[in-house]
VEXDREN-2710 file (C-alpha; in Angstrom, 1 decimal):
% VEXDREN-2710
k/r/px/py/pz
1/UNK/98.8/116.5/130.0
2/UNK/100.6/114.0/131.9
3/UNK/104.6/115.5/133.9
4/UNK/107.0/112.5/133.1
5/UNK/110.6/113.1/134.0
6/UNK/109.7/117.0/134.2
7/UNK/108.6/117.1/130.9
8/UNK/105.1/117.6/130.1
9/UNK/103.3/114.7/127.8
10/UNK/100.4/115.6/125.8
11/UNK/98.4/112.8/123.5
12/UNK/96.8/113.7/120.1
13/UNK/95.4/112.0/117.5
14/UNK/96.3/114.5/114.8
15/UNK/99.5/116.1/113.4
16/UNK/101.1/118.4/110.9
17/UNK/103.4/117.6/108.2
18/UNK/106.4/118.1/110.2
19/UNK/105.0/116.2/113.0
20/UNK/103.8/113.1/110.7
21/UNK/107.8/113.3/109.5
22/UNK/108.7/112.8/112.9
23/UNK/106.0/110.0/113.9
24/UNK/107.7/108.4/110.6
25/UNK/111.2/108.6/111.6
26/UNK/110.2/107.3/115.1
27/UNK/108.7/104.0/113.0
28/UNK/111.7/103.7/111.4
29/UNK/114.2/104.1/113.8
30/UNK/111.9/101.4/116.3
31/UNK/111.7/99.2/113.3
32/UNK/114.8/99.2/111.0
33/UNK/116.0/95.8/111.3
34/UNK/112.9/94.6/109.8
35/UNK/112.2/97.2/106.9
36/UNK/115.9/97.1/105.4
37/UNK/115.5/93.1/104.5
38/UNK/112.7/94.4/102.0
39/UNK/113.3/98.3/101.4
40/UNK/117.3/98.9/102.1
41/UNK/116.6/103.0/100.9
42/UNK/115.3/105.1/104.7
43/UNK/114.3/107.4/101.8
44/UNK/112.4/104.8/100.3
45/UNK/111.0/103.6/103.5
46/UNK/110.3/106.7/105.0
47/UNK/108.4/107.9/101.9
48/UNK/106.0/105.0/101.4
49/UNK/105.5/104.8/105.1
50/UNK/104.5/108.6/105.2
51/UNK/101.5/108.2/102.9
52/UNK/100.5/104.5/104.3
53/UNK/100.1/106.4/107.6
54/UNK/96.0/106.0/108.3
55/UNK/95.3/108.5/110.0
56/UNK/92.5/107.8/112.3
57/UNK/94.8/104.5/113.5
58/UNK/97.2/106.5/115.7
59/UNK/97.5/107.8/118.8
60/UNK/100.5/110.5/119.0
61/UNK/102.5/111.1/122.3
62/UNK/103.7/114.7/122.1
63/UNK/106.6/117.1/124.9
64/UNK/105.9/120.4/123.6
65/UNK/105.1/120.3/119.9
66/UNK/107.7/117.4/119.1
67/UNK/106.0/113.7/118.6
68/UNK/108.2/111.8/121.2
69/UNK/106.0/108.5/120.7
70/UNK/103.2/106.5/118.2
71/UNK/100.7/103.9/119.0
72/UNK/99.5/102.4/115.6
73/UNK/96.2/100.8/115.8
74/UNK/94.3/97.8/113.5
75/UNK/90.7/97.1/114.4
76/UNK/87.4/96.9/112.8
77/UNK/89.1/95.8/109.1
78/UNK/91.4/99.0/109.0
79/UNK/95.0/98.5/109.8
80/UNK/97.7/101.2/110.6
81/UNK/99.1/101.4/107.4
82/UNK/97.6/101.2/104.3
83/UNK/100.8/100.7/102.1
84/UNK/99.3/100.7/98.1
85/UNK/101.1/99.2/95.4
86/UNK/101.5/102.9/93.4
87/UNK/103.6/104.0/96.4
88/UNK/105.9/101.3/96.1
89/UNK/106.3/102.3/92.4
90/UNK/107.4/105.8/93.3
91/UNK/110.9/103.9/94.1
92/UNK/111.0/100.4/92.7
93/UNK/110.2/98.1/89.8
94/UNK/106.7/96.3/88.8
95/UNK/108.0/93.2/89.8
96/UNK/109.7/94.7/93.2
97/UNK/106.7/96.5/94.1
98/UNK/104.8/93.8/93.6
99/UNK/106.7/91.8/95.9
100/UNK/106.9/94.4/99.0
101/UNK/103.2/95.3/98.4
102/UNK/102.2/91.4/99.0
103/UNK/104.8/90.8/102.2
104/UNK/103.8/93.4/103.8
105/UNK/99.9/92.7/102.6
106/UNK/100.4/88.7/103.9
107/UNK/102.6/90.1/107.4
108/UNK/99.3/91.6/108.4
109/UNK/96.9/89.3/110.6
110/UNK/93.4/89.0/110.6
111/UNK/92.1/89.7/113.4
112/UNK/88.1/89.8/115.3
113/UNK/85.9/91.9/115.4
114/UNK/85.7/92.1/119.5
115/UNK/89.7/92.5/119.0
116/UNK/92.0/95.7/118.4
117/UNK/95.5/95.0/117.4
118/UNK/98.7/97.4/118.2
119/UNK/100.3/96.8/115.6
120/UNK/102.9/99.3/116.6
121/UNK/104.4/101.1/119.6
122/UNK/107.2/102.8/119.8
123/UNK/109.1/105.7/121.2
124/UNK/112.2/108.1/119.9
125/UNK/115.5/106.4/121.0
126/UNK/116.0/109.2/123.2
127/UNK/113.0/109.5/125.4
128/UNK/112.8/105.6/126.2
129/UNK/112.6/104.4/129.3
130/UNK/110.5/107.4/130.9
131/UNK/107.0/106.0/130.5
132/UNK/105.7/107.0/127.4
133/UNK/105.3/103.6/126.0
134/UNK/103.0/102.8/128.9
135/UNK/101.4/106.3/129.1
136/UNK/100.4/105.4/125.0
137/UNK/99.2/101.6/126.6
138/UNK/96.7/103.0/128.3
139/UNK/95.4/105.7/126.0
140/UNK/94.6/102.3/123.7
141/UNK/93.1/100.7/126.4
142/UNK/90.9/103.6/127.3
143/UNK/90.2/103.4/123.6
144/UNK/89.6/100.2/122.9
145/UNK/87.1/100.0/126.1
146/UNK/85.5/102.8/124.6
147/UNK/84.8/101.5/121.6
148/UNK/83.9/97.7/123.2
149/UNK/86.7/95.8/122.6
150/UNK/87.0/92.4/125.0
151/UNK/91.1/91.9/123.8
152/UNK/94.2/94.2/123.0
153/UNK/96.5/92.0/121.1
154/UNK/100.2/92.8/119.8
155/UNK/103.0/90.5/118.1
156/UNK/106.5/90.7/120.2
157/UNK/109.1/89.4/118.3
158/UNK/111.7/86.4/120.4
159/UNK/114.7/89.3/119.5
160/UNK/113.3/91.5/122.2
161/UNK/112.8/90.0/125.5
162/UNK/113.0/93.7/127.1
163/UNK/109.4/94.6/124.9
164/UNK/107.9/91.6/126.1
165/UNK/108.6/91.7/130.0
166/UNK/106.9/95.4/129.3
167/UNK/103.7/94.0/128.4
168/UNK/103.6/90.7/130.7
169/UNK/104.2/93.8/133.4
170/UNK/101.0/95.4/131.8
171/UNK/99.3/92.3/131.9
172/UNK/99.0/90.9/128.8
173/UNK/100.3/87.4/128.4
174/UNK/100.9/84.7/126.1
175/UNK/98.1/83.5/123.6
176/UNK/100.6/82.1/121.0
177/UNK/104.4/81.3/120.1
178/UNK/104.7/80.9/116.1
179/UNK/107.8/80.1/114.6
180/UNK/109.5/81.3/111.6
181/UNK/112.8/79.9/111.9
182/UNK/115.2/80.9/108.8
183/UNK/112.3/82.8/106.6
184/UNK/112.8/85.7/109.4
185/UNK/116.4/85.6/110.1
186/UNK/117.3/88.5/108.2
187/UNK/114.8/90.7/109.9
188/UNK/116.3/90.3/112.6
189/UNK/114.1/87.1/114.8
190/UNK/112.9/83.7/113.9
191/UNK/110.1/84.0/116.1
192/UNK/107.0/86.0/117.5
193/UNK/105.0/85.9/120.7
194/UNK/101.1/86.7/119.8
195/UNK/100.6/88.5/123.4
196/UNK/96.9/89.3/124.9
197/UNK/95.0/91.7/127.5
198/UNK/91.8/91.3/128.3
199/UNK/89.7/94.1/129.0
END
């Protein structure tokens, strides 16, 4: 239990129903611009995303019972989300499905074995700026030493130049600059910075 702004900050790794809601809804809301180019429905989004959710991926930042933050984790073959092609179905056509099921599928890296990915951080819109983020940074860095990791990577995308200062102030720094120019525009950048910290 960690005091942050007078408010007391717990991490889990486990939640309830209500609480996996609220982890989704803080994906979502972190995230929008880049879901609505391939699922416009939050329903939609929101559903899949709930059952993708691997649970043993995430660690949970909690003030009082409410999850105020989510660090998704991909290492050892096993990414965050698991997104399967039936949950797509649940809201869209075959050939839709098909579609979002292989994006997402081909947005996911491969990464090595001595690497863990975050493949997402993020924190409700209304507790940002207090900490958290970094408070959740660590907890994966504890983990990932734990575990014997040598790298923490993440993806930053061009779009958000206040995410990536955040990190360079952690320490990681720039392995890679890949371009996507127009095929990303819609989601909101046209580029990404692969970022690394070295444990």
């Amino acid at each position: 239990m960690v005091p942050i702004n007078n408010t007391e900050i717990n991490i889990k790794t486990e939640v309830n129903e209500k609480q996996l809601v609220e982890a989704v809804e803080i994906f979502y809301e972190a995230f929008e611009r880049k879901i609505k180019p391939l699922i416009k429905s939050k329903e939609a989004a929101c559903g899949i995303y709930k059952k993708s959710i691997n649970p043993d991926r995430v660690i949970y930042a909690f003030s009082d019972d409410e999850v105020v933050g989510i660090a998704g984790l991909h290492y050892d073959g096993k990414n965050f989300m698991n997104g399967r092609y039936s949950y797509y179905r649940q809201y869209f056509s075959p050939f839709k499905s098909f579609f979002i099921y292989n994006i997402n599928k081909w947005m996911s890296p491969k990464i090595k074995k001595d690497e863990l990915r975050i493949d997402t951080l993020a924190v409700k819109n209304t507790r940002r700026s207090l900490g958290i983020g970094s408070m959740l940074m660590q907890e994966v860095f504890s983990l990932a030493k734990s575990k014997g990791f040598n790298e923490v990577i993440l993806e930053v995308v061009n779009t958000n130049p206040e995410a990536k200062r955040l990190y360079e102030k952690t320490g990681f720094i720039v392995k890679k600059h890949v371009k996507y120019y127009f095929l990303t525009r819609s989601a909101g950048f046209t580029s990404e910075y692969i970022m690394s910290y070295k444990l």
